[in-house]
C-alpha positions in Angstrom: 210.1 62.6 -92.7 207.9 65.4 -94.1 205.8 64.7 -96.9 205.7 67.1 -100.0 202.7 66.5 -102.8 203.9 66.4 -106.3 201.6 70.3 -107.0 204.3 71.7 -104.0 206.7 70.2 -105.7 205.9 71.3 -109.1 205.3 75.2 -108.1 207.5 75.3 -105.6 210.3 73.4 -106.5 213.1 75.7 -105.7 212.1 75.6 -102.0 211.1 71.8 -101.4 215.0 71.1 -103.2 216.7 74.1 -101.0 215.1 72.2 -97.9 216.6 69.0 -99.3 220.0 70.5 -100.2 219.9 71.4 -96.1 219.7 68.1 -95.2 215.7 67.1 -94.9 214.5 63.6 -96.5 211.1 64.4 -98.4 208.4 62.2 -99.3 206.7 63.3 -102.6 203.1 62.1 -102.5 200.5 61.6 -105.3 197.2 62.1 -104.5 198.3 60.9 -101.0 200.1 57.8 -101.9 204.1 58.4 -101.1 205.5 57.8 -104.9 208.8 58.9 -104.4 211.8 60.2 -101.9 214.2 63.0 -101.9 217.1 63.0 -100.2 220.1 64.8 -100.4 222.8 62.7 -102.0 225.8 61.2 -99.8 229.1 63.5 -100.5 231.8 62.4 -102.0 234.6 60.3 -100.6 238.2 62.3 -99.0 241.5 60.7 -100.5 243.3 58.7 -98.0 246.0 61.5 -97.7 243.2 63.9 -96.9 242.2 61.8 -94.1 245.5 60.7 -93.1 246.7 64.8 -92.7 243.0 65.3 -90.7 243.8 62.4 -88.5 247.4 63.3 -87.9 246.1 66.3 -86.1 244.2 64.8 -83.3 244.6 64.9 -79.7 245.8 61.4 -78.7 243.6 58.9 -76.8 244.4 57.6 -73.2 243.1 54.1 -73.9 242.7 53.7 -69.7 241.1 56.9 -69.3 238.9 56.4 -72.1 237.6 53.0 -70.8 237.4 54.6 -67.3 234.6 57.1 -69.0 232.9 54.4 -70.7 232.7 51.8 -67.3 231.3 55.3 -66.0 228.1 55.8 -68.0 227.8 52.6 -69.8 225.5 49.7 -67.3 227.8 47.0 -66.7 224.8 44.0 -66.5 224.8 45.0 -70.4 
């Protein structure tokens, strides 16, 4: 996580929110001392039929196969 001082923050604050908006978590610092945290906020939820329509559209799992893969790179003393 990158730190950003509240001066950056103050004349450049267009930029230091942009970087936020793309995804970054920003420390802001006081005189060095971390005093705050931006983060881009969590986006909103999908309504079940949403999901339901998404999920309808997936390639269906072969359970054996799958856990075939898994035995395959997983460490079995685990």
């Amino acid at each position: 996580m990158d730190n950003v001082s509240v001066r950056e923050l103050r004349n450049h604050g267009g930029r230091v929110l942009q970087r936020v908006a793309g995804g970054e978590t920003l420390t802001v610092t006081m005189d060095g001392e971390p005093i705050a945290e931006l983060r881009p906020i969590a986006g909103r939820a999908l309504p079940a039929a949403t999901l339901l329509k998404r999920w309808s559209r997936l390639p269906p799992v072969d359970a054996k196969q799958f856990r075939a893969d898994i035995d395959r790179v997983m460490d079995a003393s685990l």
